[in-house]
N, C-alpha and C positions, 0 to 999 in steps of 0.2 A: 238223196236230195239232188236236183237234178241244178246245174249251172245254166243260164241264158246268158250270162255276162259275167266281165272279168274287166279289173279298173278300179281307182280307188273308191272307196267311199264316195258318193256324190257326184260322182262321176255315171253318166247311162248307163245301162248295163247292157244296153245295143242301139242301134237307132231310134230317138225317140223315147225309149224306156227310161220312169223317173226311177231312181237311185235303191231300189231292190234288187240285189245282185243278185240272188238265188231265189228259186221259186221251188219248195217244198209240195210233194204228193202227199196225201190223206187219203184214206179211201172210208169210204160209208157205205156198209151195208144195206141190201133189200132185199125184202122178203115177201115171196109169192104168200098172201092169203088159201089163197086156194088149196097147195101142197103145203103148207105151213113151213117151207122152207127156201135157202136161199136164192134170191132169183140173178144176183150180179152186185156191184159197187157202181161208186159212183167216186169220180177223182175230185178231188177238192184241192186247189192251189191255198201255198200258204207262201204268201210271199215273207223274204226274212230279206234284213236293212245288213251294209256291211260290218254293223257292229254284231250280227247275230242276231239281233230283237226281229217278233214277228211285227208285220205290219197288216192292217188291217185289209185283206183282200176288197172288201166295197170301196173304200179310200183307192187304196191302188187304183185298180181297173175303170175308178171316175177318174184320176190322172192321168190313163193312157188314151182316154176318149180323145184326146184334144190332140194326142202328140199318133202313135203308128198302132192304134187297137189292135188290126188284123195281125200285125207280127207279134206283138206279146200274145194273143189268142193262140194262135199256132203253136210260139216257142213252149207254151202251160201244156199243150196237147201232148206235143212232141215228148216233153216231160211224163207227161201221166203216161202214155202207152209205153215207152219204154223204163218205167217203174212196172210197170202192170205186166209187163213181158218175163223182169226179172225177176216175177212175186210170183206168177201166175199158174197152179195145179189144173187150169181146166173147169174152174168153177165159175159158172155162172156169166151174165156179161160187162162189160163196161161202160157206163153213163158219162161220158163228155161234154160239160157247159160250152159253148157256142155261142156268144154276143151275135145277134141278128146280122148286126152292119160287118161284123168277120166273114161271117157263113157266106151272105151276100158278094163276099169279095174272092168268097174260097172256092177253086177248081175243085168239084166232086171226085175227079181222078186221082188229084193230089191225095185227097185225103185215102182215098183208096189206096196208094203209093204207101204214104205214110204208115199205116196199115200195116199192109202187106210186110213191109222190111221191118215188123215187129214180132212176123209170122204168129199175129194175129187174126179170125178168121173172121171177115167181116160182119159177116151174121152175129157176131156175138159183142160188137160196137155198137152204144144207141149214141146219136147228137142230142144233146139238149139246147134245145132253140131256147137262147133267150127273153125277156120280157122285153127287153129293149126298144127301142125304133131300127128301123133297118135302114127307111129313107126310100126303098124298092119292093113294095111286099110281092109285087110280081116276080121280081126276079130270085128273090127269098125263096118261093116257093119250085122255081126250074130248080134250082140249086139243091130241094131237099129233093126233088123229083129225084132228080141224078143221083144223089149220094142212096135212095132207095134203089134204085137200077143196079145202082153197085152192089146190093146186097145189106147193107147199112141202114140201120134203124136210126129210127126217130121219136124223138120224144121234145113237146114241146112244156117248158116248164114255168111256173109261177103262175097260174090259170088264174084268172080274177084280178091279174095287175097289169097293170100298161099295156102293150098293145096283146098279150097270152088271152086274149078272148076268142067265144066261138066263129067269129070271122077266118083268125087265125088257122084256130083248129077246122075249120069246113074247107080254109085254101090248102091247109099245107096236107090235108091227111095223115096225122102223123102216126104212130103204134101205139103212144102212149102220152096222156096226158099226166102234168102231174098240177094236183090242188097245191094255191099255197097254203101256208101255216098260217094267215090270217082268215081263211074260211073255215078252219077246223076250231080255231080260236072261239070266232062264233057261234060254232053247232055246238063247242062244250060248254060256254055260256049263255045259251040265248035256245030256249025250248024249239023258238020256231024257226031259229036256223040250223039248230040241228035237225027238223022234221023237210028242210031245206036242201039239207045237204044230200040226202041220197036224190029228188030230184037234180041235180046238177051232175050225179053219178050217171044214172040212167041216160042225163041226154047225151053223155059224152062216151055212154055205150053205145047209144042210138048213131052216135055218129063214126060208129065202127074203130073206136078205141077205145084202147085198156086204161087203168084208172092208177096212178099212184098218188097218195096221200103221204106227205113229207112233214118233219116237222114233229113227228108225233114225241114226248116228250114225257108224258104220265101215261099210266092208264087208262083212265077217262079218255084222252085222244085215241089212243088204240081200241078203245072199244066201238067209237060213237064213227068211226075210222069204217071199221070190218062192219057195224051197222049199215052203215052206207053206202054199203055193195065193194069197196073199194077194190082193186084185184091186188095190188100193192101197196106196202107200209113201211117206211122209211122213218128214222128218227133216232135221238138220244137212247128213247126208253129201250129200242131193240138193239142199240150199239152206235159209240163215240166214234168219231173220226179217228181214224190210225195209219202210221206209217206202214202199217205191213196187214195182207188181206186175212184180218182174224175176224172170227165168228162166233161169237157166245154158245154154248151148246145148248142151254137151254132155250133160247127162241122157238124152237121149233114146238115145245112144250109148251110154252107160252102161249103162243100162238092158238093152237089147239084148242086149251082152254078158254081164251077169249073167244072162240067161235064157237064151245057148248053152251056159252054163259049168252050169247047174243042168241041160240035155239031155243033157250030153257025160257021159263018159267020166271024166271029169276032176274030181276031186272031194278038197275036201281029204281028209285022211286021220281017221280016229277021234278020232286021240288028239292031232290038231293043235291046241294051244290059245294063247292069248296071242298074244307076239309072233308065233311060230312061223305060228300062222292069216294073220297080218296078209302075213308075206314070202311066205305058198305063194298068200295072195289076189293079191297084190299081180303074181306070176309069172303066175299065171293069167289074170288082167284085164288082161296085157299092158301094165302099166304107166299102167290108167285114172285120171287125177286123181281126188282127193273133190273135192265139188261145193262151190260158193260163192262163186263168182266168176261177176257178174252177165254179161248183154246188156251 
């Protein structure tokens, strides 16, 4: 658990910061479709109050809107990559959330600095551009130019909410897009937004990036997911958020087989929904646990 401030209770925990003294690292695995295997984490802030109690990270970071956003965005960074430094075997890369209006205010070098003194190797850092408003989408966009120049991937995240639209993605070019968990919601409920959902894939290959689908949480979502062309899959079902970079062993098995079962023959039926989905999945997948049970 990584400290940003120090002071009583109720007291900022730095300039501008409401009253979360400590900001906790999570990581969340992803996993390559493709190779059926891991492709990097993703950090997740867990802010915790001076009593210990977690606090609800959306709550949070809508309090720091108003007060010094760009320095608690940084200090969560700063956080995660040297958590990720002290965890890290050489697996895969690391997904960093980015508030637009931070990004907007952050020196590309710096964060290359940053980086570097965690002798982490750029190439294997992605930004996750937020949904957020930035207030500069021009300058947003020099900003990821640069952090790319650096070597530094990009991913821009939440696709289909507030300003994460193809505008977005046509200015900033980023490496990878990710769907939110309200469009997949859709395709597992709604025939014609699942018959939807892989158009929305393909345009976001047409636009020369990679696709990750987050959120995923059952089977059904992983299936209708890897139907969709997706290139990446992120979620509960293939592993919880964790203090330390653990990886189910089975995923890769998993995986596998949701990609026979999307070749075959074998398909649920139209009008399978609910539980109904969950038992013909369930037959189907031959009885494959959900994920979340570590190494």
């Amino acid at each position: 658990m990584a400290e940003v401030g120090r002071g009583p209770f109720g007291a900022p925990g730095m300039a501008g910061m409401p009253p979360a003294l400590r900001i906790a690292t999570s990581f969340q695995p992803v996993f390559s479709v493709h190779s059926s295997a891991l492709a990097g984490f993703e950090a997740l802030a867990r802010p915790v109050n001076g009593a210990g109690e977690p606090v609800a990270p959306a709550g949070y970071f809508a309090a720091c809107a108003a007060a010094d956003l760009a320095r608690v965005d940084r200090e969560c960074r700063r956080a995660h990559l040297s958590r990720f430094a002290a965890l890290d075997e050489g697996r895969g890369r690391l997904h960093l959330n980015v508030h637009s209006r931070a990004l907007a205010a952050l020196a590309a070098l710096d964060l290359r600095t940053e980086i570097a003194l965690q002798g982490i190797a750029p190439g294997r850092v992605c930004i996750e551009v937020m949904d957020d408003e930035c207030g500069d989408e021009g300058l947003l966009a020099e900003v990821v130019s640069l952090c790319r120049a650096t070597g530094i991937r990009v991913a821009v995240g939440d696709f289909g909410i507030a300003r994460s639209n193809i505008d977005r993605v046509t200015a900033l070019a980023p490496d990878f897009v990710k769907i939110d968990r309200g469009r997949l919601d859709e395709a597992v409920g709604c025939s014609k937004a699942r018959r939807l959902l892989p158009s929305v894939v393909s345009v976001l290959h047409e636009a020369g990036t990679e696709v990750i689908v987050e959120g995923i949480e059952e089977a059904s979502d992983a299936l209708h997911a890897i139907e969709a062309g997706a290139d990446f899959v992120q979620g509960f079902y293939f592993g919880i958020p964790r203090p330390a970079l653990l990886v189910d062993r089975m995923v890769t098995e998993l995986i596998c087989r949701l990609k026979r079962l999307c070749s075959s023959s074998e398909r649920l039926p139209a009008y399978c929904g609910g539980r109904a989905a969950a038992e013909c999945l369930d037959r189907l997948l031959a009885g494959a646990p959900a994920m979340g049970a570590a190494d």
